[in-house]
N, CA, C and O atoms as a GROMACS GRO file, in nm:
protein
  280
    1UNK      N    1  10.550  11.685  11.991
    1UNK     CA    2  10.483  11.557  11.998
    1UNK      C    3  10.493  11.499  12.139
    1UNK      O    4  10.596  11.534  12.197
    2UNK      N    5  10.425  11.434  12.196
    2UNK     CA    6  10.381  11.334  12.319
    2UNK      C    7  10.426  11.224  12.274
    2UNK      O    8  10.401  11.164  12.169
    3UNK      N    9  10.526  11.191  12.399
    3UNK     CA   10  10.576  11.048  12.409
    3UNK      C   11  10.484  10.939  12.384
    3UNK      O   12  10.374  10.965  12.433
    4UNK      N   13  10.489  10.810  12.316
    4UNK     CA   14  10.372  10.726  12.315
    4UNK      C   15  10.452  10.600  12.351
    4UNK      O   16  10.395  10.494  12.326
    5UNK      N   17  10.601  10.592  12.417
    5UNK     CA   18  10.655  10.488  12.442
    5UNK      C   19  10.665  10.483  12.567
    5UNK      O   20  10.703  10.585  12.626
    6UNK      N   21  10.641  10.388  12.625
    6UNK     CA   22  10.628  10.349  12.784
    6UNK      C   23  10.836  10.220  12.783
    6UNK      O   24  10.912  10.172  12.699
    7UNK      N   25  10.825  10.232  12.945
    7UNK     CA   26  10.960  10.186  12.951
    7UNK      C   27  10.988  10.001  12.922
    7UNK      O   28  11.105   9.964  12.932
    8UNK      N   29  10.892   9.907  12.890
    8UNK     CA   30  10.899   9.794  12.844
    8UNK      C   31  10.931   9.807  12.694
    8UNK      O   32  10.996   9.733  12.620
    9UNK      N   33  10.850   9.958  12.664
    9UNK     CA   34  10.873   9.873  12.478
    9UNK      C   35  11.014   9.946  12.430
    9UNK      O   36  11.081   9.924  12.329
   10UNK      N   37  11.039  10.052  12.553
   10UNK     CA   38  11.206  10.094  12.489
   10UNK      C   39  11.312   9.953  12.540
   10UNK      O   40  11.395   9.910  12.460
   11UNK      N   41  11.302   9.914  12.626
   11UNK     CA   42  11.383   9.802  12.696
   11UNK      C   43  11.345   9.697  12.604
   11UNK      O   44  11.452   9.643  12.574
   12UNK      N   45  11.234   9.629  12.535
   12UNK     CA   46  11.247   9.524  12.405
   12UNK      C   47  11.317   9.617  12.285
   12UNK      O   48  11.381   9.544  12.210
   13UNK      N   49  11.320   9.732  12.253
   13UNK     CA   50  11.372   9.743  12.129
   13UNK      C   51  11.524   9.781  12.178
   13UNK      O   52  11.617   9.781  12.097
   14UNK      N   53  11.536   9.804  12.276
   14UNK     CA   54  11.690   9.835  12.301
   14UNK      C   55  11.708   9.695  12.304
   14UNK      O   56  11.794   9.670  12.219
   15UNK      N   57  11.682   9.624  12.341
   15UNK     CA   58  11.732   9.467  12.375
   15UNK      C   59  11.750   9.358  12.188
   15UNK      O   60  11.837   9.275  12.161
   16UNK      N   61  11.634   9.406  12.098
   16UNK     CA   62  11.642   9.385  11.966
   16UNK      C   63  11.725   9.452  11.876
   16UNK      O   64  11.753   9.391  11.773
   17UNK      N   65  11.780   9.591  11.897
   17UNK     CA   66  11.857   9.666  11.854
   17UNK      C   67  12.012   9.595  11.862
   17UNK      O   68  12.084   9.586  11.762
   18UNK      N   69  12.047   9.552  11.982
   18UNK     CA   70  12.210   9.493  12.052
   18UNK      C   71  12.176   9.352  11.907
   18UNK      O   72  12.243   9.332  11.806
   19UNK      N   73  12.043   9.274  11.957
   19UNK     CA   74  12.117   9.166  11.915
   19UNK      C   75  12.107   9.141  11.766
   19UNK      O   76  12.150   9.038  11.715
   20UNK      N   77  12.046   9.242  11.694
   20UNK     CA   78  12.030   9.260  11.540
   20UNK      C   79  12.146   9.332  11.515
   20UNK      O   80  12.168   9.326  11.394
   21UNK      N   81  12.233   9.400  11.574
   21UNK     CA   82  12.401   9.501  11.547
   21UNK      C   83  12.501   9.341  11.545
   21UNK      O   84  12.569   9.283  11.461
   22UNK      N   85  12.458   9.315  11.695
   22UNK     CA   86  12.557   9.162  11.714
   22UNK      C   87  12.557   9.096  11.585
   22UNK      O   88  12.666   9.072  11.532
   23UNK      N   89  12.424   9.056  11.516
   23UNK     CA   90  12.417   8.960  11.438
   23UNK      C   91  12.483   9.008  11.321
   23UNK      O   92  12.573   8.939  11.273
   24UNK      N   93  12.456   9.095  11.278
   24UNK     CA   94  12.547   9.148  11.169
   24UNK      C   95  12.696   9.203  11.206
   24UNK      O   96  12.752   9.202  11.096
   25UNK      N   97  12.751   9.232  11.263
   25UNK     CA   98  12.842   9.267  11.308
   25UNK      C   99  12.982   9.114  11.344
   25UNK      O  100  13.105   9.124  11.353
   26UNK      N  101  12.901   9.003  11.355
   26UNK     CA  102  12.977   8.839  11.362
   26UNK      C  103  12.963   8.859  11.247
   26UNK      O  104  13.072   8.904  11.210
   27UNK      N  105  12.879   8.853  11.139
   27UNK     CA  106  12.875   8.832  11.029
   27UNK      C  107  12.745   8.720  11.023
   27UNK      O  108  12.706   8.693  10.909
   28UNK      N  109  12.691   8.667  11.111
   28UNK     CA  110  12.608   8.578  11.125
   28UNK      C  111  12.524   8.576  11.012
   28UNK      O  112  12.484   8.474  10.955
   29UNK      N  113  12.492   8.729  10.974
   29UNK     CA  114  12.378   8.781  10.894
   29UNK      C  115  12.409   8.905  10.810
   29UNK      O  116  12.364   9.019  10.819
   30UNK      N  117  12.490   8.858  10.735
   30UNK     CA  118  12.569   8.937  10.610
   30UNK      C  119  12.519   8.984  10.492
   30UNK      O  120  12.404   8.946  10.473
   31UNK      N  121  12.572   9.066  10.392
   31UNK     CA  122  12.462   9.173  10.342
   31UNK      C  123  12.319   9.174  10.380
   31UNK      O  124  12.270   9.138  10.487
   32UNK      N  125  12.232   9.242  10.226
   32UNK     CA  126  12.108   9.321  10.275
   32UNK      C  127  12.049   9.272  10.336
   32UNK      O  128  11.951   9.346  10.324
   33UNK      N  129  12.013   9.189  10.413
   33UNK     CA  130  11.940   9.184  10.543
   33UNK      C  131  11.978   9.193  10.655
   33UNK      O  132  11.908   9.232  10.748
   34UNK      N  133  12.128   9.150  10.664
   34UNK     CA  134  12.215   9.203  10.774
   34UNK      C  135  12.190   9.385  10.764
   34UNK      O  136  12.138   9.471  10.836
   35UNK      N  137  12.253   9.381  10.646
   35UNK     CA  138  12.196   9.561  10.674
   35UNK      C  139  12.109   9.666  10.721
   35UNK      O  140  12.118   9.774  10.779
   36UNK      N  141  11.989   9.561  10.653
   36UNK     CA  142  11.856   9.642  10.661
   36UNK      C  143  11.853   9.623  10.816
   36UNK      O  144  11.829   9.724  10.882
   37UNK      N  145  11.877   9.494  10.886
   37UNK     CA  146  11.879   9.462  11.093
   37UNK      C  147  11.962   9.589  11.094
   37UNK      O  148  11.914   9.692  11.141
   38UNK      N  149  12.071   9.586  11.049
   38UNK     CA  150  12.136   9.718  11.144
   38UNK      C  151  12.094   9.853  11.119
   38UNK      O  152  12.127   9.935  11.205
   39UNK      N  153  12.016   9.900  11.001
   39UNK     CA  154  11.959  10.001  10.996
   39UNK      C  155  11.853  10.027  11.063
   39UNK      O  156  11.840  10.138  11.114
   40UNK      N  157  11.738   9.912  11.079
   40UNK     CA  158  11.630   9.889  11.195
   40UNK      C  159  11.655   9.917  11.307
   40UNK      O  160  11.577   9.981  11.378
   41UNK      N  161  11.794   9.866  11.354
   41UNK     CA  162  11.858   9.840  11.514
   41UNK      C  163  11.824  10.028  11.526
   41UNK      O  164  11.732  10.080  11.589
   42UNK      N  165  11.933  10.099  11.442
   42UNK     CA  166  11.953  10.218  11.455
   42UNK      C  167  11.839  10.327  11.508
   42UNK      O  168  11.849  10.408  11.600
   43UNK      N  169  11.690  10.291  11.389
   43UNK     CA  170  11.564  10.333  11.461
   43UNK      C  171  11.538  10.302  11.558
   43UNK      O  172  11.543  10.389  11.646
   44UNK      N  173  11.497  10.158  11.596
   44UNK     CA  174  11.484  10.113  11.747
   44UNK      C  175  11.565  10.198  11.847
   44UNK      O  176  11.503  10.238  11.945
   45UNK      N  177  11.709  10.234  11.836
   45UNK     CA  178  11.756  10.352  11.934
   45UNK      C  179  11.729  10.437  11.935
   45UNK      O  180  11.725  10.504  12.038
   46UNK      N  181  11.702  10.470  11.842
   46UNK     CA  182  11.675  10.625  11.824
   46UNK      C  183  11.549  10.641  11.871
   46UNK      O  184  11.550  10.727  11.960
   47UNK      N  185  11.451  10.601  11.854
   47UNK     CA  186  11.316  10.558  11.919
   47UNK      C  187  11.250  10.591  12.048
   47UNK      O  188  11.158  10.658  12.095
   48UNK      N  189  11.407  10.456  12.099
   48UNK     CA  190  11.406  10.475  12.247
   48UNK      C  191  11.403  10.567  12.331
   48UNK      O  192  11.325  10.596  12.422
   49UNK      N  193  11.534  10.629  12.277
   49UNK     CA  194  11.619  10.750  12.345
   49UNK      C  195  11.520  10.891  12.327
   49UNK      O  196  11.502  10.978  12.413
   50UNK      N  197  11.464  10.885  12.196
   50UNK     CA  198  11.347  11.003  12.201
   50UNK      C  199  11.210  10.949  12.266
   50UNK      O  200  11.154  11.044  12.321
   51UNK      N  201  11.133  10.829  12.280
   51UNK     CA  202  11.059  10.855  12.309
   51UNK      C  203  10.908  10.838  12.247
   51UNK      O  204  10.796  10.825  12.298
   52UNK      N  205  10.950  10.844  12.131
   52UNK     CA  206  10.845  10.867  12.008
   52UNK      C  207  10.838  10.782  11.909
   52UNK      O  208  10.938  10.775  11.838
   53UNK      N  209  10.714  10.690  11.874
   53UNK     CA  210  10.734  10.644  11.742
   53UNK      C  211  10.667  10.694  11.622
   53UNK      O  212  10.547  10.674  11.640
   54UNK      N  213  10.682  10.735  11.537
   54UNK     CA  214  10.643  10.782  11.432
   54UNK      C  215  10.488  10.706  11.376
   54UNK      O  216  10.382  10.761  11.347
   55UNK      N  217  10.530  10.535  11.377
   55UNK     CA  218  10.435  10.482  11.376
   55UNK      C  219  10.325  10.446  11.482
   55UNK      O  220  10.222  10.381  11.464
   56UNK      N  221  10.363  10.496  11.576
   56UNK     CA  222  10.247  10.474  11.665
   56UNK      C  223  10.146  10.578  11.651
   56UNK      O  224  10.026  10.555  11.632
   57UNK      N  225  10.211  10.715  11.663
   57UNK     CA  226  10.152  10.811  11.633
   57UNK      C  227  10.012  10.824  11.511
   57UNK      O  228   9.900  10.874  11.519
   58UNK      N  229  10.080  10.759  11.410
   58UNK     CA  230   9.976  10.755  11.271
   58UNK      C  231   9.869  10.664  11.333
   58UNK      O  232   9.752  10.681  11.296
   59UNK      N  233   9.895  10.578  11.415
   59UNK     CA  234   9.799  10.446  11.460
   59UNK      C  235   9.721  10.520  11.548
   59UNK      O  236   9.598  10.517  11.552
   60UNK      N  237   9.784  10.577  11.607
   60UNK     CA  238   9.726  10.659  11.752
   60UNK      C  239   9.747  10.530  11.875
   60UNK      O  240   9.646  10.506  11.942
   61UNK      N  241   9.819  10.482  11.892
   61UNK     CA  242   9.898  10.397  11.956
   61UNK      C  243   9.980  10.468  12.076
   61UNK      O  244  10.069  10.539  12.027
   62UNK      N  245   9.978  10.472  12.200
   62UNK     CA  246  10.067  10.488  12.308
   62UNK      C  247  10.083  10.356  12.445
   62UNK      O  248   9.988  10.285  12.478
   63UNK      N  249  10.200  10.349  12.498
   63UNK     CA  250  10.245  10.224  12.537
   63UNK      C  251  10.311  10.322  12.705
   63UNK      O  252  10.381  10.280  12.797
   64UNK      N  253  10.272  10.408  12.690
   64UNK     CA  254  10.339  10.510  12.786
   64UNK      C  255  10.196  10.556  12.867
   64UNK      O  256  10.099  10.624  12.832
   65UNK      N  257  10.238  10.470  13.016
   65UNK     CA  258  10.122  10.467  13.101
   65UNK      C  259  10.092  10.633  13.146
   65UNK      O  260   9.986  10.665  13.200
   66UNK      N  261  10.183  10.715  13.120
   66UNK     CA  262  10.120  10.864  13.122
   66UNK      C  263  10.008  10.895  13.063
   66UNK      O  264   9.902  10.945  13.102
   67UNK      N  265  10.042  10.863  12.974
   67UNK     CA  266   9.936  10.900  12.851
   67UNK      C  267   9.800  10.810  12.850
   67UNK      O  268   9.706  10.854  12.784
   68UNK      N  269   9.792  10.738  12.890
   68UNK     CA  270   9.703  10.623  12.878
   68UNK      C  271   9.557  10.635  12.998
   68UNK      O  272   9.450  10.574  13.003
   69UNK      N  273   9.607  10.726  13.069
   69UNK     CA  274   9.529  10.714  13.188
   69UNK      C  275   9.395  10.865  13.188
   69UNK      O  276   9.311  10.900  13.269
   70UNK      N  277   9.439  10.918  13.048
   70UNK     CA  278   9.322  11.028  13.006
   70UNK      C  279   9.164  11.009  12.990
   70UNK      O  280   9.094  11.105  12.958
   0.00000   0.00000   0.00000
């Protein structure tokens, strides 16, 4: 698969990932929705770090100025 993430939208979800772990992690935001944030957070990294979103892909969505310039 072709990257479809450009470096702003990994830097917002890395940046939403910290503070959805934070929030559950104070307890701010305790059970299942605290959960479900930290299971989200987890995609959002994972995301990042690969590159790829699953859902963009189905959309045909890319945010990654490589790709964009075809």
């Amino acid at each position: 698969m072709m990257k479809n993430m450009g470096n702003l939208d990994k830097g917002i979800r890395i940046v939403l990932a910290i503070i959805f772990a934070t929030l559950y992690f104070t307890g701010t935001l305790p059970g299942t929705i605290g959960l479900v944030l930290l299971i989200l957070s987890g995609i959002f990294v994972l995301t990042s770090i690969v590159g790829i979103c699953p859902i963009y892909s189905i959309l045909g969505i890319s945010t990654c100025p490589l790709h964009n310039k075809e």
